[in-house]
FIFIDREN-319150 format. One record per atom (N, C-alpha, C, O): residue number from 1; atom name; residue in one letter; x, y, z. Coordinates in steps of 0.2 Angstrom, whole numbers. Layout:
<pts>
+-----+-------+---------+-------+-------+-------+
! num ! atomo ! residuo !    c1 !    c2 !    c3 !
+-----+-------+---------+-------+-------+-------+
! NUM !    CA !       A !     X !     Y !     Z !
...
+-----+-------+---------+-------+-------+-------+
</pts>
This chain:
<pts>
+-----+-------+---------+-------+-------+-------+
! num ! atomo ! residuo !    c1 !    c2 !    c3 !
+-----+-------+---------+-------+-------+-------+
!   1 !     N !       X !  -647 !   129 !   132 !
!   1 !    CA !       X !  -646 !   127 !   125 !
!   1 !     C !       X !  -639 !   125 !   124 !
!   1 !     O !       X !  -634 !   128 !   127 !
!   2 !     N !       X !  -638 !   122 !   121 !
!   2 !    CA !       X !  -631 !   120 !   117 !
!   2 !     C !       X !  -625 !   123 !   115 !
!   2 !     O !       X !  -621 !   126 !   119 !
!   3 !     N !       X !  -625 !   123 !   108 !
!   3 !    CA !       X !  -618 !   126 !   107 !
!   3 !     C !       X !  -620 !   134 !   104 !
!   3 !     O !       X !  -615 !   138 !   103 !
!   4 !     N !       X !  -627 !   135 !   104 !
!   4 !    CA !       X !  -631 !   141 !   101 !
!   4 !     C !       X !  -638 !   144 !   103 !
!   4 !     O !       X !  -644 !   141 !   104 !
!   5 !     N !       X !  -637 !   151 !   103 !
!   5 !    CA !       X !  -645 !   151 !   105 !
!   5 !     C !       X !  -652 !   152 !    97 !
!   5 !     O !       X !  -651 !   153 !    91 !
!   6 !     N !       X !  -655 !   151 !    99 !
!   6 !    CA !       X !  -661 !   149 !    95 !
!   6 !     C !       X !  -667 !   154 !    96 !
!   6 !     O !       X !  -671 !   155 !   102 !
!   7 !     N !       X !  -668 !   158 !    90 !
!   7 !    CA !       X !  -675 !   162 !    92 !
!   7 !     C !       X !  -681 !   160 !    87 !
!   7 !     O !       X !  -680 !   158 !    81 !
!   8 !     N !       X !  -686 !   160 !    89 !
!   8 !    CA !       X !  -693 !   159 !    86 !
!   8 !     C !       X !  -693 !   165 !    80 !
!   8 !     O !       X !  -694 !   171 !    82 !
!   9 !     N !       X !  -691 !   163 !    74 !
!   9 !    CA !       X !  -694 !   166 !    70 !
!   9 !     C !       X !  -701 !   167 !    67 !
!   9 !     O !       X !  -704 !   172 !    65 !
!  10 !     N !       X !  -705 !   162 !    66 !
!  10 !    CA !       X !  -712 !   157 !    65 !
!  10 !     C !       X !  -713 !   152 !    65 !
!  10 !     O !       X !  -708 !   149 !    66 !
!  11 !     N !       X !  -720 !   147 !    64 !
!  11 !    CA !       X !  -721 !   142 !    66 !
!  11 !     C !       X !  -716 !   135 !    63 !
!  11 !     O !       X !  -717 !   132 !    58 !
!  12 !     N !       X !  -711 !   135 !    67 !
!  12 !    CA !       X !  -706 !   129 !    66 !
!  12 !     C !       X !  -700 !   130 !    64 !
!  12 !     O !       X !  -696 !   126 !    62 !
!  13 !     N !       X !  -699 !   137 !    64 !
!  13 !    CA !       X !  -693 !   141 !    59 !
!  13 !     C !       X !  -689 !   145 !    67 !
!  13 !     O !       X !  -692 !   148 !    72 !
!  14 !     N !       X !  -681 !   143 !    65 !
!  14 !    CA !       X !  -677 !   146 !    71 !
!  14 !     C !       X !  -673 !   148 !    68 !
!  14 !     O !       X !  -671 !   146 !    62 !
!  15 !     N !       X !  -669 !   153 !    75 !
!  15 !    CA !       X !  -664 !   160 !    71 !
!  15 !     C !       X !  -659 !   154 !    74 !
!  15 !     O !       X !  -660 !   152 !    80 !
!  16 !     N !       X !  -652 !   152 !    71 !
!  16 !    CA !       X !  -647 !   152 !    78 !
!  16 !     C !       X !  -642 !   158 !    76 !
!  16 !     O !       X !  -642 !   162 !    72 !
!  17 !     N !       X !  -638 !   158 !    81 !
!  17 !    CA !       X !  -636 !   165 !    82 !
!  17 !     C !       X !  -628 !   160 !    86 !
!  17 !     O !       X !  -629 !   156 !    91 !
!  18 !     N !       X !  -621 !   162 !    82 !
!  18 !    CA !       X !  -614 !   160 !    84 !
!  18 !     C !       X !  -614 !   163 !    89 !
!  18 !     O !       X !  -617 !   168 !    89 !
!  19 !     N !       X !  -610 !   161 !    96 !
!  19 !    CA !       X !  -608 !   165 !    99 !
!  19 !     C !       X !  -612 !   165 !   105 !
!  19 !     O !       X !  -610 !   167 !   111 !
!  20 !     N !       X !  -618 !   163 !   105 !
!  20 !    CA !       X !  -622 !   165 !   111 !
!  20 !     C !       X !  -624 !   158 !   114 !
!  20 !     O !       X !  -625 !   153 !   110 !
!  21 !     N !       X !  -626 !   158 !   120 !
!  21 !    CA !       X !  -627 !   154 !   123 !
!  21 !     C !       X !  -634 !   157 !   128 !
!  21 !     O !       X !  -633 !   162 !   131 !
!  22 !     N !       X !  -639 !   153 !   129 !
!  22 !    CA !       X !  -642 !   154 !   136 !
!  22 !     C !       X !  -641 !   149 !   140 !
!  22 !     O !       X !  -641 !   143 !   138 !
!  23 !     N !       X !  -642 !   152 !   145 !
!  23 !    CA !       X !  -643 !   147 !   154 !
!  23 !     C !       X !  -648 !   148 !   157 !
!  23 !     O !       X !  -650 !   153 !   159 !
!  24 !     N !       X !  -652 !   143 !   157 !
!  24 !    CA !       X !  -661 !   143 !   162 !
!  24 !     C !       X !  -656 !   140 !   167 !
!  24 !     O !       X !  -653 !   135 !   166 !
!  25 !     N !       X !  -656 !   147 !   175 !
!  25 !    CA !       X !  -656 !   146 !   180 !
!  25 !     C !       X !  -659 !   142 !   187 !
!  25 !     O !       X !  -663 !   145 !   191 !
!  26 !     N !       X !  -657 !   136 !   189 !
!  26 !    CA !       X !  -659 !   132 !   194 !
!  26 !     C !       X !  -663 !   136 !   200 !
!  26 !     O !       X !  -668 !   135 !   203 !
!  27 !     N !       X !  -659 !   142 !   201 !
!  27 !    CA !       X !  -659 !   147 !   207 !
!  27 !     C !       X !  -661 !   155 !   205 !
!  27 !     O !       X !  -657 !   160 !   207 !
!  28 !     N !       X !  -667 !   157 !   202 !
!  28 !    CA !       X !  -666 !   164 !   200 !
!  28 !     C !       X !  -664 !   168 !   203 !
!  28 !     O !       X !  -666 !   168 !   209 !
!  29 !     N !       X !  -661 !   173 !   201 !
!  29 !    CA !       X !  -659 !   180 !   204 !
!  29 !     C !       X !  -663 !   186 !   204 !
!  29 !     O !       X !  -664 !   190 !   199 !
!  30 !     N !       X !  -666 !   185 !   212 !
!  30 !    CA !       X !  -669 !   190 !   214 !
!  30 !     C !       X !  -669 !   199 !   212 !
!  30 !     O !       X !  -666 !   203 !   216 !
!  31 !     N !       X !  -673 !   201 !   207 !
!  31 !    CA !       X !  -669 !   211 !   207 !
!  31 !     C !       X !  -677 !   214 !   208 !
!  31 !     O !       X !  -681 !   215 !   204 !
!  32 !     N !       X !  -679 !   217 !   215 !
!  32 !    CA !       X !  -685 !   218 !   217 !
!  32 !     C !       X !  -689 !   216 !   218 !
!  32 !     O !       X !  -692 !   214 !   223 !
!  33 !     N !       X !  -693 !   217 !   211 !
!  33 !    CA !       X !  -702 !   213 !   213 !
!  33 !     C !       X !  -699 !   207 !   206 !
!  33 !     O !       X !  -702 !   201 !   206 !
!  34 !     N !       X !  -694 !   209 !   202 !
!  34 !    CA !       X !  -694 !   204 !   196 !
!  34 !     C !       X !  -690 !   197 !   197 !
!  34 !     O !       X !  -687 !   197 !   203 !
!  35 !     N !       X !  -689 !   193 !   194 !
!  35 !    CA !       X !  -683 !   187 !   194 !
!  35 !     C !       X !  -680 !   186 !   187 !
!  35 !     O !       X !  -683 !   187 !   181 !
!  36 !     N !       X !  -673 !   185 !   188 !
!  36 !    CA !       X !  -670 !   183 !   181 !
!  36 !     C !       X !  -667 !   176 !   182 !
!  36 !     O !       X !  -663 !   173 !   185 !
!  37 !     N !       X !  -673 !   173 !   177 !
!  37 !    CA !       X !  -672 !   165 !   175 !
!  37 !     C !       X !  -668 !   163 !   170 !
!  37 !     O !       X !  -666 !   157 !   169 !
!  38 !     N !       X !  -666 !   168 !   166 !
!  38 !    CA !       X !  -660 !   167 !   160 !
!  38 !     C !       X !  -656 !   172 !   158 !
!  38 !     O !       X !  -657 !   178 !   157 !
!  39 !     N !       X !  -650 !   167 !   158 !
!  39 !    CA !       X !  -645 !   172 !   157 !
!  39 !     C !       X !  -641 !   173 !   148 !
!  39 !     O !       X !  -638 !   168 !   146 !
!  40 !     N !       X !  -642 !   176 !   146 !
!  40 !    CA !       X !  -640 !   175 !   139 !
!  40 !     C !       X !  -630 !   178 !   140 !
!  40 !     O !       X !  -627 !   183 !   143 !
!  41 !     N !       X !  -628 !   174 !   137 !
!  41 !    CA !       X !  -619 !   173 !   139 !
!  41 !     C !       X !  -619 !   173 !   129 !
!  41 !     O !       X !  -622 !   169 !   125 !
!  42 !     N !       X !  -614 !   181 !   128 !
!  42 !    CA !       X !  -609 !   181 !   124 !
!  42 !     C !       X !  -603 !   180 !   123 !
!  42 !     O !       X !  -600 !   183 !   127 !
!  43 !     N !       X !  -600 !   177 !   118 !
!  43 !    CA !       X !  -594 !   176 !   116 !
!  43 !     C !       X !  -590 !   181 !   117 !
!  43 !     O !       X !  -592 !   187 !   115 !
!  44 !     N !       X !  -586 !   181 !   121 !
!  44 !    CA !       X !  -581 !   186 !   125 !
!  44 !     C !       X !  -577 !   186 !   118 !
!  44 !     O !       X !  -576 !   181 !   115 !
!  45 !     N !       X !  -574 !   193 !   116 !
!  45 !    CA !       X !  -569 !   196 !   113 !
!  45 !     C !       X !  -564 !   196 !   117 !
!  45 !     O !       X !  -564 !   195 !   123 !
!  46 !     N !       X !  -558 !   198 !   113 !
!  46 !    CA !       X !  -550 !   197 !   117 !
!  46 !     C !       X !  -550 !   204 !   122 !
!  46 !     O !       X !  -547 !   203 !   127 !
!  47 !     N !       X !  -554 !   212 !   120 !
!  47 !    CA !       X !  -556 !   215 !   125 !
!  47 !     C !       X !  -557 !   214 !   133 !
!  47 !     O !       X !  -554 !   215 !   139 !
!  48 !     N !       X !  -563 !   209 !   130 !
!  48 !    CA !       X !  -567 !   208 !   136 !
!  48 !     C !       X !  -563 !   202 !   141 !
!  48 !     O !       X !  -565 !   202 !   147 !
!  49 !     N !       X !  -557 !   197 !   139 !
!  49 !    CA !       X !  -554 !   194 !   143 !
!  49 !     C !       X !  -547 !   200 !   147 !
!  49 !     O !       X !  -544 !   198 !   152 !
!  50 !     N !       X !  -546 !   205 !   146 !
!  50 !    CA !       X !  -543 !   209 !   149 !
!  50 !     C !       X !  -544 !   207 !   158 !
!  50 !     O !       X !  -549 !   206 !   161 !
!  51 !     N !       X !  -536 !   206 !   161 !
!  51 !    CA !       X !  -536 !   204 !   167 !
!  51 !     C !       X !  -538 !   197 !   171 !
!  51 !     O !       X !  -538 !   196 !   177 !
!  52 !     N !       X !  -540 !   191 !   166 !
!  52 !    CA !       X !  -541 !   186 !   165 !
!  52 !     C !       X !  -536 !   181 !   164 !
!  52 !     O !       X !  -533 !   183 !   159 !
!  53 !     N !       X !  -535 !   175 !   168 !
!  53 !    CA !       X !  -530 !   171 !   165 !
!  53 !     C !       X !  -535 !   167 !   162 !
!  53 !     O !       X !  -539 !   164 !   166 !
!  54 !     N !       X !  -535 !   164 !   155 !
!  54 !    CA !       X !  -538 !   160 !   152 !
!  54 !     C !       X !  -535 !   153 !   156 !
!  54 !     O !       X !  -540 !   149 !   154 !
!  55 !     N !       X !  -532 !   150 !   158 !
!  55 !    CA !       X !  -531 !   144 !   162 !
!  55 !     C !       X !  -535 !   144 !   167 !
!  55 !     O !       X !  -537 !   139 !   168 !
!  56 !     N !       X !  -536 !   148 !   171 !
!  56 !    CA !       X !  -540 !   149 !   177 !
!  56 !     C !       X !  -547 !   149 !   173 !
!  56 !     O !       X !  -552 !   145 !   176 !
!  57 !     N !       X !  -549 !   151 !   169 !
!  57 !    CA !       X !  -555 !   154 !   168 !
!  57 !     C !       X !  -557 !   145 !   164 !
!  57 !     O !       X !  -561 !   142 !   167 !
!  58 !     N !       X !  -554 !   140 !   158 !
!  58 !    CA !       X !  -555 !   136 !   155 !
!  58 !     C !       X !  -555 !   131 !   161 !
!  58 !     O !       X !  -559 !   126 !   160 !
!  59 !     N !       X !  -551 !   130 !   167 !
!  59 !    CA !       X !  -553 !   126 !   173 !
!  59 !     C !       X !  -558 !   128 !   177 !
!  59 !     O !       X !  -560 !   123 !   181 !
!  60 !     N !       X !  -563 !   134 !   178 !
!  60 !    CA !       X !  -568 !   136 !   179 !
!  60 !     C !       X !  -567 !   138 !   186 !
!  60 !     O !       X !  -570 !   136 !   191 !
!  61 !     N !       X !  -562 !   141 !   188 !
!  61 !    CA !       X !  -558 !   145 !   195 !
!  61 !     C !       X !  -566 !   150 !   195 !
!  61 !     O !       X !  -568 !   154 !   191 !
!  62 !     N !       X !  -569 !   149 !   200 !
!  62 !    CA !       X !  -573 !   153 !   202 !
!  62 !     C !       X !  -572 !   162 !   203 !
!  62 !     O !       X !  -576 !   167 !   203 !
!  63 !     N !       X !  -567 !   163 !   203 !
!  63 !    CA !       X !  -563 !   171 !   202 !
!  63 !     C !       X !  -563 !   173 !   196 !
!  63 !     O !       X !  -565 !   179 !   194 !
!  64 !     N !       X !  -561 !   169 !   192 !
!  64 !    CA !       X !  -561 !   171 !   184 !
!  64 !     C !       X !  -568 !   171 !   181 !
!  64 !     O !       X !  -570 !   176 !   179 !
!  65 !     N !       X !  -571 !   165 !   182 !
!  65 !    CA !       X !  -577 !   166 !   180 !
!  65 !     C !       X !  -581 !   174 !   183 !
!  65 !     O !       X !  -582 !   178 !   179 !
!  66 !     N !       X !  -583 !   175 !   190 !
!  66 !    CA !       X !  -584 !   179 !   192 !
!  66 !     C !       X !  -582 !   187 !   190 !
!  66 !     O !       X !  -585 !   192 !   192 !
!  67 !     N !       X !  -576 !   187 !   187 !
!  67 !    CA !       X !  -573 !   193 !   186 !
!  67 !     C !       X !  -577 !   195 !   175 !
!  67 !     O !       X !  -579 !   200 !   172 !
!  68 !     N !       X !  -577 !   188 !   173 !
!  68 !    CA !       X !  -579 !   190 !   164 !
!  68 !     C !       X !  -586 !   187 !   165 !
!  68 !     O !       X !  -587 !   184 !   160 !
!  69 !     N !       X !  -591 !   186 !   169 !
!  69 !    CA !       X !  -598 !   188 !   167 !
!  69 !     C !       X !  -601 !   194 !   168 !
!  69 !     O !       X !  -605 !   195 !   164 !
!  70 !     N !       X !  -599 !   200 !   172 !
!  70 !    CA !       X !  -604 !   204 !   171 !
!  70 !     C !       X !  -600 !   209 !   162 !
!  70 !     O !       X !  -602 !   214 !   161 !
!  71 !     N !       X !  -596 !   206 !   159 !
!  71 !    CA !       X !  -595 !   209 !   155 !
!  71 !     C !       X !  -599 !   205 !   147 !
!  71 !     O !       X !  -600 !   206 !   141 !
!  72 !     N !       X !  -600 !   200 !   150 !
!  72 !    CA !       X !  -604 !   195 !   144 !
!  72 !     C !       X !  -610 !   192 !   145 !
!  72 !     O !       X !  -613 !   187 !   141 !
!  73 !     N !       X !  -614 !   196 !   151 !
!  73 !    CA !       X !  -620 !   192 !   152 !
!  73 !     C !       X !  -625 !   199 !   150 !
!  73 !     O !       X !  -624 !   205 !   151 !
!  74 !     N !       X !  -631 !   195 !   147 !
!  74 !    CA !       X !  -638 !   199 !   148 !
!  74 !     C !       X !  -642 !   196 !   151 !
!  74 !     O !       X !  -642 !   190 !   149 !
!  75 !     N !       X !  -648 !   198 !   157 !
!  75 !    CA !       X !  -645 !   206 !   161 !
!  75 !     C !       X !  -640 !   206 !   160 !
!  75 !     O !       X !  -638 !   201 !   157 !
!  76 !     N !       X !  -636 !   210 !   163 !
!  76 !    CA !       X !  -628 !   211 !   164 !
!  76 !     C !       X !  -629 !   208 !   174 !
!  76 !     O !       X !  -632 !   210 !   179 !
!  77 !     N !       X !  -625 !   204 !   173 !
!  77 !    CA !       X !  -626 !   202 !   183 !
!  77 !     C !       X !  -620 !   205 !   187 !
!  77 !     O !       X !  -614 !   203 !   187 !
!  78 !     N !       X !  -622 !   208 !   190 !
!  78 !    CA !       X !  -619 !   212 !   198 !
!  78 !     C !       X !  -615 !   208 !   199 !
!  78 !     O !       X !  -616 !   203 !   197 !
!  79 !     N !       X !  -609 !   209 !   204 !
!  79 !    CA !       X !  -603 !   205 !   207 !
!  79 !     C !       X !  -607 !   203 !   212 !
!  79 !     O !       X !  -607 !   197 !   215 !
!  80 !     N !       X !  -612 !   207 !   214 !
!  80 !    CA !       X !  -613 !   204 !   223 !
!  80 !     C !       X !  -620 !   198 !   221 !
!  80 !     O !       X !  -621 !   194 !   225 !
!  81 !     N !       X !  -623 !   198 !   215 !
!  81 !    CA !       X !  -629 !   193 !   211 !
!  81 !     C !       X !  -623 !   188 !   210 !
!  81 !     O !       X !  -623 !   184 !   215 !
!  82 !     N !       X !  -618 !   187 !   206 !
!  82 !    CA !       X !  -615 !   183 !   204 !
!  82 !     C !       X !  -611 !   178 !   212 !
!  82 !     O !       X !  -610 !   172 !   211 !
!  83 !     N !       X !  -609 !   181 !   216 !
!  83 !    CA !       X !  -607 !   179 !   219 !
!  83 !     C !       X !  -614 !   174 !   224 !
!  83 !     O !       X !  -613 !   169 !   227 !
!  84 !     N !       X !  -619 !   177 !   224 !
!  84 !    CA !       X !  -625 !   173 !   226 !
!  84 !     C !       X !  -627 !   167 !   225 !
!  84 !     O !       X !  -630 !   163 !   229 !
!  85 !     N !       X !  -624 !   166 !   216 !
!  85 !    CA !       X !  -627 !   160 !   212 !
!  85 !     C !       X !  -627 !   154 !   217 !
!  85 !     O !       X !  -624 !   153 !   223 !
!  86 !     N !       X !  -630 !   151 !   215 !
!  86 !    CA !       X !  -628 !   143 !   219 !
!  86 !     C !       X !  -624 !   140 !   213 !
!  86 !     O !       X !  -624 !   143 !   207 !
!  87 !     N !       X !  -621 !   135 !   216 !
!  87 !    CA !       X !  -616 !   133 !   214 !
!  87 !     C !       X !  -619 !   128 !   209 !
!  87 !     O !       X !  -614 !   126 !   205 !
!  88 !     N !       X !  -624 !   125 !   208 !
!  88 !    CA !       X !  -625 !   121 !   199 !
!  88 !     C !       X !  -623 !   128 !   195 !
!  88 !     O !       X !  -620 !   128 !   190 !
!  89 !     N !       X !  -626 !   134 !   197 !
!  89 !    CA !       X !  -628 !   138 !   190 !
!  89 !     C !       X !  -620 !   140 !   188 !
!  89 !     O !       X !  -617 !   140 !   183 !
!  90 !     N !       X !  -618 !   143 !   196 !
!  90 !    CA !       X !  -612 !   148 !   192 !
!  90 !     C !       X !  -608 !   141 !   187 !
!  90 !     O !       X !  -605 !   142 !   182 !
!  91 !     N !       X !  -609 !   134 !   189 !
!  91 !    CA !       X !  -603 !   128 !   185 !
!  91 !     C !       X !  -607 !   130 !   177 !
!  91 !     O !       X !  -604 !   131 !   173 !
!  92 !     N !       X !  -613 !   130 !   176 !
!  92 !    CA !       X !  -617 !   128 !   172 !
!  92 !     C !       X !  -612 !   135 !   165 !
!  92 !     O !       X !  -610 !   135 !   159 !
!  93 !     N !       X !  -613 !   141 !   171 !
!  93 !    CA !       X !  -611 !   147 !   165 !
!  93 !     C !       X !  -605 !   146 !   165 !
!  93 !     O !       X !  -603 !   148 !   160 !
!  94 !     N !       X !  -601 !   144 !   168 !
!  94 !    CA !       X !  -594 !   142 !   167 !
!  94 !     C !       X !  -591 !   140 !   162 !
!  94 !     O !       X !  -587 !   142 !   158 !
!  95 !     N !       X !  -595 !   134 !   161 !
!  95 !    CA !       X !  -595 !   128 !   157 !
!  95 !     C !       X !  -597 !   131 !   151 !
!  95 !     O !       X !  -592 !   133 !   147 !
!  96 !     N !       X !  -602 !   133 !   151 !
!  96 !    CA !       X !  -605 !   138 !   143 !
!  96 !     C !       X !  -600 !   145 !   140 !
!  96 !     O !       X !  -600 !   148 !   135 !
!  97 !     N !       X !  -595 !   147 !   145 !
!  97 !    CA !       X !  -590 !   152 !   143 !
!  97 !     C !       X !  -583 !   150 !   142 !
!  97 !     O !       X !  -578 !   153 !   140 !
!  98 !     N !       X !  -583 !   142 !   145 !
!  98 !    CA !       X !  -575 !   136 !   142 !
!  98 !     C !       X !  -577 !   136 !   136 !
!  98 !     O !       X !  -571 !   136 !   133 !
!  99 !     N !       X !  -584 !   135 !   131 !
!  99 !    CA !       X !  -587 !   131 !   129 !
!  99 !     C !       X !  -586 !   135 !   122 !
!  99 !     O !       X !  -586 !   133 !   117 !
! 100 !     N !       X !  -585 !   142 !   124 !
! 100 !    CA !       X !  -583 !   149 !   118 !
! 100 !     C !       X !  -579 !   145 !   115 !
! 100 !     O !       X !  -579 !   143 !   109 !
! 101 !     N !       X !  -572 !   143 !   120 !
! 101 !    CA !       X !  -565 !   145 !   116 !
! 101 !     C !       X !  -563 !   138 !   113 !
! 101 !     O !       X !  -558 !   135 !   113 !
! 102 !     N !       X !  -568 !   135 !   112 !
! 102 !    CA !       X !  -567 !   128 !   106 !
! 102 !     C !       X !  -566 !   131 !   102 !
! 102 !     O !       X !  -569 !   137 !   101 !
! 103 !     N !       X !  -561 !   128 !    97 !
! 103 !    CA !       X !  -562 !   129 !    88 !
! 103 !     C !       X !  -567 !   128 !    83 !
! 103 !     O !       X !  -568 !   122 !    83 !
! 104 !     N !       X !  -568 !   130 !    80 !
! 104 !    CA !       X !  -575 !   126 !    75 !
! 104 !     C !       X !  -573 !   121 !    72 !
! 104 !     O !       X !  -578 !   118 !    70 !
! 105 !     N !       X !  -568 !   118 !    70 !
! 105 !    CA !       X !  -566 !   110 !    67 !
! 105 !     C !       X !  -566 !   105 !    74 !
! 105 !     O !       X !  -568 !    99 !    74 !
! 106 !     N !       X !  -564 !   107 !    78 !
! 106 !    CA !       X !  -565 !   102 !    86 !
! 106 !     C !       X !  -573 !   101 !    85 !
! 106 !     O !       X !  -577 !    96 !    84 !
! 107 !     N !       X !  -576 !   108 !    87 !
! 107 !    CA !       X !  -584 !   109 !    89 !
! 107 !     C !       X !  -585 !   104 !    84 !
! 107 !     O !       X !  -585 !    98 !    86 !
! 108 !     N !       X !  -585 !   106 !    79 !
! 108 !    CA !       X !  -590 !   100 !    72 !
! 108 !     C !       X !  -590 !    94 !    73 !
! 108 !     O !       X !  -595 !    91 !    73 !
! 109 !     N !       X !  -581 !    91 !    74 !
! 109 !    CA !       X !  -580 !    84 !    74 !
! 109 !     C !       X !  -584 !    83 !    81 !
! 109 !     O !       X !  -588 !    78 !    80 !
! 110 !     N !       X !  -583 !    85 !    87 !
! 110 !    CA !       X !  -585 !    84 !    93 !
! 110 !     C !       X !  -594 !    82 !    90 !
! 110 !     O !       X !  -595 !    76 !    92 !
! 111 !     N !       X !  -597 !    85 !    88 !
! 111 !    CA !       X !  -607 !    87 !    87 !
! 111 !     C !       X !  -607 !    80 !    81 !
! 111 !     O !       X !  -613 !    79 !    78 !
! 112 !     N !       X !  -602 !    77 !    79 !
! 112 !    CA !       X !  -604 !    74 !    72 !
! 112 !     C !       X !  -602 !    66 !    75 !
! 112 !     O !       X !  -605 !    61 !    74 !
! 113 !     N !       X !  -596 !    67 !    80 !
! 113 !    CA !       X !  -594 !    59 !    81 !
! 113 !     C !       X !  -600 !    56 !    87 !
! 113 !     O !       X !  -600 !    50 !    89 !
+-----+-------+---------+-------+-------+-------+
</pts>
């Protein structure tokens, strides 16, 4: 999804919800007999960037990103699952957590031009 996730309310009615994003994974991540195909990615608070350089993380440095998903994904993904990813998905969640720290006057003009 885009800039927002979207839930089924009822026939043709959807919730969106700021802040959230999901990811349908290329490569699901295996956890026993289950697979996780989608990753729901929240808008990280200033908490959650604790120990991050927001430059390394908005160039999508593989370290940084790996370090702030398991604090903003549902499931919550493992270092040693994240570290699995193939390499479309982990760009993919990257992109969707650069993708936070737009401003909402850039976002809109960005979705209108």
């Amino acid at each position: 999804m885009n800039e927002n996730d979207t839930k089924d309310l009822s026939a043709g009615a959807t919730l969106v919800v700021e802040g959230v994003e999901v990811v349908t994974l290329d490569y699901p991540i295996k956890r026993g007999d289950t697979e996780v195909k989608e990753i729901t990615l929240r808008k990280p608070m200033a908490g959650q960037l604790r120990g991050v350089k927001l430059t390394e993380l908005l160039s999508l440095d593989v370290g940084a990103v790996q370090m702030i998903l398991p604090r903003i994904t549902t499931p919550t993904l493992l270092p040693h699952e994240i570290a699995q990813l193939d390499p479309a998905d982990i760009t993919e969640l990257g992109t969707k957590v650069a993708g936070f720290f737009v401003r909402k006057s850039i976002r809109a003009e960005y979705l209108t031009a």
